[in-house]
N, C-alpha and C positions, 0 to 999 in steps of 0.2 A: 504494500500500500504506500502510496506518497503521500509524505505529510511535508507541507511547502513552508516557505520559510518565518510566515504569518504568524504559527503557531511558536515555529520555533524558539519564540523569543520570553516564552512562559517563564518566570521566575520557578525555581525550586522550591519544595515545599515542605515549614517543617513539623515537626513533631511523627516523623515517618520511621524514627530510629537511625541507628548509626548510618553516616553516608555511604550511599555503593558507589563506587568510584568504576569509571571505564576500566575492561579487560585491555593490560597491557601486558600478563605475563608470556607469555606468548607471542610471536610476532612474523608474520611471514610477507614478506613481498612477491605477488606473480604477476606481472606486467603490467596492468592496469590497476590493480586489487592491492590493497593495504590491509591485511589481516591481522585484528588484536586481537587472542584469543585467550579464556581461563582454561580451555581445552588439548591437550595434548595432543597434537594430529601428526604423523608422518609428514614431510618436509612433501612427499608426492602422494599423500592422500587423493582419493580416485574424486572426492568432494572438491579437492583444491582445483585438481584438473580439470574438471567440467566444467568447472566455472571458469576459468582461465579459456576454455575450449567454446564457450558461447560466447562469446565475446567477438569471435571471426565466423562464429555462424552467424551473429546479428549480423555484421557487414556483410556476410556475401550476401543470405539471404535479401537483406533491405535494401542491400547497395550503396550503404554511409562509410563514410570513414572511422578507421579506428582510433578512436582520440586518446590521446598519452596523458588525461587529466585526473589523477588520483582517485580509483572508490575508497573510501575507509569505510573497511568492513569490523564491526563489533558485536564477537561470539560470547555471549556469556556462557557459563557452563552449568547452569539449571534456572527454570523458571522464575523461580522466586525471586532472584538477584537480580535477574531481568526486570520482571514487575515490579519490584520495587525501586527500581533507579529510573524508572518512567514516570513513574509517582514523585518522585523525588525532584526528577529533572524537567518532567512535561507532563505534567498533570492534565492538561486538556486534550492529550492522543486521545483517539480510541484504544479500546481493549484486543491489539491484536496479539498473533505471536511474533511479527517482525514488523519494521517500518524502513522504510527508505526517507532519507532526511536530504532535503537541498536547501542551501542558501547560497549571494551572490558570490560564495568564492569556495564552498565544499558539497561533496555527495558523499552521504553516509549512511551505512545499513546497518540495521541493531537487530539481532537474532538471539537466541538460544538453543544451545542441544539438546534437540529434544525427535521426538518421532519423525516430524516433519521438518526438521533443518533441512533438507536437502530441495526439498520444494520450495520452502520459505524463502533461504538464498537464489536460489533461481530466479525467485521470482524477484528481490527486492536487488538483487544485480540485474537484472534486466532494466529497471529503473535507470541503475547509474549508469553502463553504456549506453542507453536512450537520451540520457540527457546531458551526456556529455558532448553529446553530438547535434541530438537538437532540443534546445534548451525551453522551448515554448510547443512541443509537442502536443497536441489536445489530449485532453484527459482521458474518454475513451477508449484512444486509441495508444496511449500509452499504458491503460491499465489491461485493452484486449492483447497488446502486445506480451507484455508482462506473463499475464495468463496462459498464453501461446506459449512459452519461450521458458514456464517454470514445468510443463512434464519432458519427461529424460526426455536426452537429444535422442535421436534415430526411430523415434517417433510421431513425429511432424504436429504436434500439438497437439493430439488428438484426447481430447479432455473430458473422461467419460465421466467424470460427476456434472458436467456442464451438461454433454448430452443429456442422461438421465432426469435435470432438473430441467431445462427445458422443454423436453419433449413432454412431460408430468404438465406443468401448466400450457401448454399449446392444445393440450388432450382436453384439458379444465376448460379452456376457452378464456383463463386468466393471463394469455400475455399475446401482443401481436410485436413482430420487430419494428421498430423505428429506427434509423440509422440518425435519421434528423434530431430525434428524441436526445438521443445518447450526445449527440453534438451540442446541445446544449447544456449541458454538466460540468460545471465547473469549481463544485468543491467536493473533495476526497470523501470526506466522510459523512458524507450523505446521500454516497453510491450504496444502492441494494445489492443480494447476492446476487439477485437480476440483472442488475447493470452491467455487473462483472464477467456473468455467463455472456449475455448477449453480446457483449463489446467481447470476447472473446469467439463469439460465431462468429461476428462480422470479418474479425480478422482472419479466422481460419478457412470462412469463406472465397477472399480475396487472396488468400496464398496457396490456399489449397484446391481450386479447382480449376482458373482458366488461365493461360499465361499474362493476356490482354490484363486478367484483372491484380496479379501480381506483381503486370508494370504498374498499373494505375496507384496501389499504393505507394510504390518505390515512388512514385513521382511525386505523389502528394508529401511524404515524408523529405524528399528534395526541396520540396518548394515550401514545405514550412521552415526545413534549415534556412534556406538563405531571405526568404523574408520575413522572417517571426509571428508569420501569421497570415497563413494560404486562405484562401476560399473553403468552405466546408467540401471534402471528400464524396459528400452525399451526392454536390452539384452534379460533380464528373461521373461518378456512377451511376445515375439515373441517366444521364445523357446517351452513357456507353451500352446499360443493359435495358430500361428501361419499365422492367418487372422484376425489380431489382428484389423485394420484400418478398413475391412468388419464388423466386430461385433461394432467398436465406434459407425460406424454410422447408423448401425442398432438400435443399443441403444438407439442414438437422435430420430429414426423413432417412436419409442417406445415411448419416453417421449412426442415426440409431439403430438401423437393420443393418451395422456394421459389429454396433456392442451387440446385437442380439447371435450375434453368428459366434461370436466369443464366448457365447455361455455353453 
């Protein structure tokens, strides 16, 4: 999740007990990534790797450059220490298990080891190469991206808790896509699980099934790089497919008689 730099500026909070201080015992540099960790990991743990290894699948994939601008990644080594030095430090986050943090001159991620670190990094490194590259990325499509990009690589994002929930409310009759909808969303934490799935089909839609529509992204993520702020994505794709909201959800149709074949 991205929490922007708005928040960041929350004073610390006390009577929370003794301070937790950031994980520094630990410390590993991989290209991009600055890891403080209370965790003991192998210098080429397969965790360390992946995440250093997406970093050059965002750029081929998206076609951005790989920028040499610091992540500093913060692993705490159990929950509690985590939770509490968010309470401590940024009492108005939401209650997640990680955060992605930007302000005008850092990106940082705050995780714990726990069941899902290796998702949760995924996901909130995806963040920091997204915005190191393009810094006013819409929200969306930086969280569908994210989404995309935290299950293992050599699986092309295929997110079967999203299909699952999806296709659950489209049965109900409680959701239709909006592309438009999701483009107007502009604060983190008051994105639904819905928002998340959805802007996670949109993207998987667009990279995952025509090549036309995988340049259109690449294109739009280009033109939001260099002008800080492109036309909505929605324009071009309605122009290009035209039933554009017909084809999403034919797509989820698709991905779920894909998990059903799995069972």
């Amino acid at each position: 999740m991205l929490i922007t730099s708005a928040i960041a500026l929350v004073a610390g909070c006390a009577g929370l007990g003794r301070r937790v201080e950031l994980p520094s015992e630990k410390q590993f540099e991989r290209e991009q990534l600055r890891v403080f960790s209370d965790v003991e990991l192998p210098k080429n743990h397969r965790l360390l790797e992946e995440l250093t290894a997406r970093r050059r699948d965002i750029a081929n994939i998206l076609l951005l450059p790989m920028s040499d601008e610091p992540i500093q990644v913060y692993l705490f080594d159990d929950e509690k220490r985590y939770q509490r030095y968010l309470k401590q430090n940024h009492p108005q986050f939401p209650n997640r298990r990680a955060f992605f943090l930007k302000n005008d001159t850092e990106l940082k991620v705050f995780a714990y080891w726990g069941e899902f670190v290796a998702e949760d990094l995924r996901h909130e490194v995806t963040h920091g190469y997204l915005h190191a590259t393009v810094p006013n990325i819409p929200l969306w499509l930086d969280e569908g991206l994210a989404e995309y990009f935290e299950i293992p690589r050599g699986e092309k994002g295929f997110h079967r808790q999203h299909i699952y929930f999806l296709t659950k409310h489209a049965k109900q009759n409680r959701w239709h896509p909006s592309l438009t909808r999701l483009e107007s969303l502009v604060d983190p934490a008051k994105m639904s699980q819905l928002d998340y799935a959805e802007s996670w089909l949109w993207v998987h839609y667009l990279l995952e099934t025509k090549p036309e529509y995988r340049k259109l992204l690449q294109d739009q993520l280009a033109r939001d790089r260099m002008t800080g702020k492109a036309k909505p994505l929605s324009n071009f794709l309605h122009e290009l497919v035209g039933d554009e909201q017909d084809e999403v959800i034919g797509h989820l149709v698709e991905l779920s008689n894909a998990m059903k074949k799995e069972q």
